[in-house]
Structures are given as structure tokens and as C-alpha cells.
C-alpha positions as CSV (number, residue, x, y, z in Angstrom):
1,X,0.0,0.0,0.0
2,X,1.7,3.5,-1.3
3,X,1.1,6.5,1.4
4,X,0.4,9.7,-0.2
5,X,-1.9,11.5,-2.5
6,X,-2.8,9.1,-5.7
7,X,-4.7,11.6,-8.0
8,X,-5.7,15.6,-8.1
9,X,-8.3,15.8,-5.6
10,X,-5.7,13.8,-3.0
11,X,-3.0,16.4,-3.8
12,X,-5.0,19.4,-3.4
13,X,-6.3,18.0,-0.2
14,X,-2.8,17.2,1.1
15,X,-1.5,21.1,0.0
16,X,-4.2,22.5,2.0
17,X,-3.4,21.1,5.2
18,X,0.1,20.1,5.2
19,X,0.7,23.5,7.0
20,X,-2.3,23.3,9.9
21,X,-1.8,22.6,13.3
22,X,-3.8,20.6,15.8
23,X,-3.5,21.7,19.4
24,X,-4.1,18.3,21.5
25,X,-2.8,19.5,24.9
26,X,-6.6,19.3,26.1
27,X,-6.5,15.8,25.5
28,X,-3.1,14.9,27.3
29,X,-5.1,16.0,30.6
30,X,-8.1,13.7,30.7
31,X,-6.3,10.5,31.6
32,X,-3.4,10.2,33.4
33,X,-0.9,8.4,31.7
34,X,0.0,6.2,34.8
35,X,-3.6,5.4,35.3
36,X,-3.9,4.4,31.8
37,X,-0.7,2.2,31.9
38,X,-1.6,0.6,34.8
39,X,-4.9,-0.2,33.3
40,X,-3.9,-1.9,30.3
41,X,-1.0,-3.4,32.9
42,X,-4.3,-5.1,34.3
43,X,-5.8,-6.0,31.4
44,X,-2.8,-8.1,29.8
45,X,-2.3,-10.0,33.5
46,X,-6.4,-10.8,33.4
47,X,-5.7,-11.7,29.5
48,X,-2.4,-14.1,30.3
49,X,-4.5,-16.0,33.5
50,X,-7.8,-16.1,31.3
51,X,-5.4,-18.0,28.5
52,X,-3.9,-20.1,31.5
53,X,-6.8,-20.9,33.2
54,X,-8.7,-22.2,29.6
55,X,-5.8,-24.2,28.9
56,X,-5.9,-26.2,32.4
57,X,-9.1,-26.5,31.6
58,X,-9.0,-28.3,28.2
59,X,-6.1,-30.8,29.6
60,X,-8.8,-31.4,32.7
61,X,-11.6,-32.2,30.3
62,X,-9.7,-34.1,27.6
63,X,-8.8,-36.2,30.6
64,X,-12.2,-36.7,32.1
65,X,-13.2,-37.8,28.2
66,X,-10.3,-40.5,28.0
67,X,-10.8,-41.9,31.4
68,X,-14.4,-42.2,31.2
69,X,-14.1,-43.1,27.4
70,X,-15.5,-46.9,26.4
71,X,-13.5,-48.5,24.4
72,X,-14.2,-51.6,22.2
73,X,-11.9,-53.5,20.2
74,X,-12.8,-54.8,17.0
75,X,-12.0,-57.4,14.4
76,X,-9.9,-56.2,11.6
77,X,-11.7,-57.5,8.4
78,X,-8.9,-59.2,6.2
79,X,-9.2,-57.9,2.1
């Protein structure tokens, strides 16, 4: 994928406002960026034990299935 303008419209677009500015200091102040670090912090730990906890899970059930699995043997049929 090429990153700039591709035809007229794109170039006139990108010409006028190459030159504006945005003043986003408003938006540094809303959340504090310890707060927010510490959040997704959180998040990742509750992702990695979500991921731990359904992996025990599926070795705990695959062994309840083999242990109360039935199984039968049957004659091989000679061709």
C-alpha cells in the first residue's frame, strides 16, 4: 500500500493542510498516563490468566473424556 496522494483531488487535499496545526494539549489532561498504563497493565495480567486458566481447563476435560471413554476392540476385516 503506497502512502500519499494518488490523484488531483488527494494532492489538493494534502496542499491544503500540510501547513495546519492541531492543538491536542486538552487531551493529554483527561487521563493520566499512569492510570492508563496501569490499566492496560491489568488487562494483559487478566488476559495471560484467562489464556492459563482455559488451557488447564482443556487438559482437565480431555482427561475426564479418556478416562471415562468406552472402548471396544474390533476385528480387523482381512481384504
Amino acid at each position: 500500500m503506497a502512502i500519499g496522494a494518488k490523484d488531483k483531488i488527494d494532492q489538493l487535499l494534502v496542499q491544503k493542510y500540510a501547513m495546519e496545526k492541531v492543538d491536542n494539549s486538552s487531551l493529554t489532561t483527561l487521563v493520566d498516563s499512569n492510570k492508563m498504563l496501569e490499566t492496560i497493565s491489568d488487562y494483559a495480567s487478566m488476559q495471560r490468566n484467562m489464556l492459563a486458566l482455559n488451557a488447564r481447563l482443556q487438559n482437565v476435560c480431555s482427561a475426564i473424556n479418556a478416562k471415562s471413554a468406552i472402548y471396544v476392540n474390533r476385528k480387523r476385516v482381512s481384504r
